[in-house]
C-alpha positions as CSV (number, residue, x, y, z in Angstrom):
1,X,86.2,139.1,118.6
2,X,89.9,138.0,117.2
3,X,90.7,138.2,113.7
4,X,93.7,136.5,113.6
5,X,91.7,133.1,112.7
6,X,93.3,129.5,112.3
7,X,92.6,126.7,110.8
8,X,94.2,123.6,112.0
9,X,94.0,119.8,109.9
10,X,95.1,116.7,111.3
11,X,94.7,113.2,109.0
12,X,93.6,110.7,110.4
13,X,92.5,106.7,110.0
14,X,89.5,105.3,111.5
15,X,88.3,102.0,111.1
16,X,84.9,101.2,109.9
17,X,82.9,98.3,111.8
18,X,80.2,96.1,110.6
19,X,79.3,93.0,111.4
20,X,80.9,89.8,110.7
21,X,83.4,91.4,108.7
22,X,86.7,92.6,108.9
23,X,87.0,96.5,109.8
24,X,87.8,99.2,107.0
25,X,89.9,101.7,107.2
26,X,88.6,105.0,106.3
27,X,90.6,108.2,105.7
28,X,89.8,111.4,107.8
29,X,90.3,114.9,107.9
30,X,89.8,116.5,111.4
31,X,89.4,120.3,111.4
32,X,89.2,123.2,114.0
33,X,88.5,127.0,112.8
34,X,88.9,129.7,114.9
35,X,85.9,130.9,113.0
36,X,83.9,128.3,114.9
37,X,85.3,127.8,117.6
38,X,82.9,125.4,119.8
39,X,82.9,122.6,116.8
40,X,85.1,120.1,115.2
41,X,84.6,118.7,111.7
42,X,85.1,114.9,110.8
43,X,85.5,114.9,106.9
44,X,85.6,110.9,105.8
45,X,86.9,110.0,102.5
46,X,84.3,108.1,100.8
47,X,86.1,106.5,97.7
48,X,87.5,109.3,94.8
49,X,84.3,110.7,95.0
50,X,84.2,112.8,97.5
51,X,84.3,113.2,101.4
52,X,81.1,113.4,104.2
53,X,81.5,116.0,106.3
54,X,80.1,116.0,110.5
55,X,80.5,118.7,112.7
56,X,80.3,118.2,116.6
57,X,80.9,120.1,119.6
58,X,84.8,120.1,120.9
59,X,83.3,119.5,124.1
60,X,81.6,116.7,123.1
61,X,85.0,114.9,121.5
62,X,86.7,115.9,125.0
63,X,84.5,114.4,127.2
64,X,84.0,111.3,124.8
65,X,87.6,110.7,125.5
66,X,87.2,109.8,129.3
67,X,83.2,108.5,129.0
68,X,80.2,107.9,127.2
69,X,79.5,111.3,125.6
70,X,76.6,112.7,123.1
71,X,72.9,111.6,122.8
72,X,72.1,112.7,119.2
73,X,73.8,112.1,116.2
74,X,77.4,111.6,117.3
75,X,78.3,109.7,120.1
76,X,81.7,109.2,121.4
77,X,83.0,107.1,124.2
78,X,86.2,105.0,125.0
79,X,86.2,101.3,123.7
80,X,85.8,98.5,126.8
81,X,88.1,96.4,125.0
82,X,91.0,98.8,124.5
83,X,92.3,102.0,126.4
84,X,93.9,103.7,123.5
85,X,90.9,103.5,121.4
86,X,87.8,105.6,121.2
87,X,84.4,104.5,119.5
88,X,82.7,107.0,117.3
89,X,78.6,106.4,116.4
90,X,77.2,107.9,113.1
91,X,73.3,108.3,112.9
92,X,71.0,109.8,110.2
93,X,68.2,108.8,108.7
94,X,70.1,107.6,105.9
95,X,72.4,105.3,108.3
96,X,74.0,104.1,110.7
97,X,78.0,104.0,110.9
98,X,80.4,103.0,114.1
99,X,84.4,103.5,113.9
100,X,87.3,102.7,116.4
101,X,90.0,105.6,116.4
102,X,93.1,106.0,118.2
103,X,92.3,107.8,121.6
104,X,95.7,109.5,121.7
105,X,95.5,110.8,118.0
106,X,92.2,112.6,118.7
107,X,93.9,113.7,121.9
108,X,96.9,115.3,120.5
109,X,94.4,117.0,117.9
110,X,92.2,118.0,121.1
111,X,95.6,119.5,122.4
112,X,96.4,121.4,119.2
113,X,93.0,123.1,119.5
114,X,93.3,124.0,123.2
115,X,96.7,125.7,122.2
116,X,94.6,128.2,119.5
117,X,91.6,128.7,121.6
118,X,91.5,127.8,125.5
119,X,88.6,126.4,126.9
120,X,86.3,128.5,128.0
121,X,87.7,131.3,125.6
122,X,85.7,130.7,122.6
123,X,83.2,133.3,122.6
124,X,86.2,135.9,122.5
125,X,86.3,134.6,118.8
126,X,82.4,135.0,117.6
127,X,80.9,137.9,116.3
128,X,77.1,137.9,116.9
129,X,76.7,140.7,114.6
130,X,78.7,138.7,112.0
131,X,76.5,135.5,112.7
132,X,73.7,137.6,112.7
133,X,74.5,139.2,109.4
134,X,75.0,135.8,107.7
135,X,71.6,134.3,109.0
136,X,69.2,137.4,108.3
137,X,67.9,138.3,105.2
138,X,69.8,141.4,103.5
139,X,66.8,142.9,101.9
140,X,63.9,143.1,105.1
141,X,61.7,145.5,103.3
């Protein structure tokens, strides 16, 4: 396991699309941590309140660059209409939420994570006993 962990943030806007109205842009935080190295988080700004945070699998934000990725919660694929942007699906039972985001933007943030961790490389960053540690109970008696 490393312990020479990163965090990297990119900002970001993604518009918000409903229908029959015009879109809304929505502020977002993209984040990689070394300390998790298989996901990315989405943090959207949600008025002064607050933010809503989902994390997804890197793998799943790379491959929903070039097609039609993710069957759950999160699904990412490129826009028909327009190379350069990627379409991003929300679900939960409280909702439903679709965005259009700049292909290259998430790209370049893609890139900046493949420069901390390579592909393929991310279980040299996870301790199991460390994962372990945080999931078990501390007193087992």
């Amino acid at each position: 396991m490393r312990n020479d962990h990163v965090t990297l943030r990119s900002t970001a806007v993604f518009d918000l699309l409903a229908p029959q109205t015009p879109a809304v842009p929505v502020q977002v935080e993209l984040r990689y941590d070394t300390r998790d190295p298989y996901a990315v988080v989405a943090a959207f700004r949600t008025g002064r309140a607050g933010w809503v945070e989902w994390v997804f699998a890197r793998d799943l934000l790379a491959d929903g660059l070039i097609a039609h990725a993710g069957e759950g919660d999160v699904a990412i694929r490129p826009s028909a209409d327009d190379p350069e942007v990627v379409v991003i699906e929300l679900s939960s039972p409280s909702g439903h939420a679709v965005f259009e985001a700049s292909a290259q933007e998430l790209a370049d943030f893609l890139d900046r994570t493949y420069d901390v961790v390579v592909p393929g490389n991310e279980s040299l960053w996870v301790s199991i006993d460390e994962a372990l540690t945080r999931l078990l109970p501390h007193d087992l008696s």
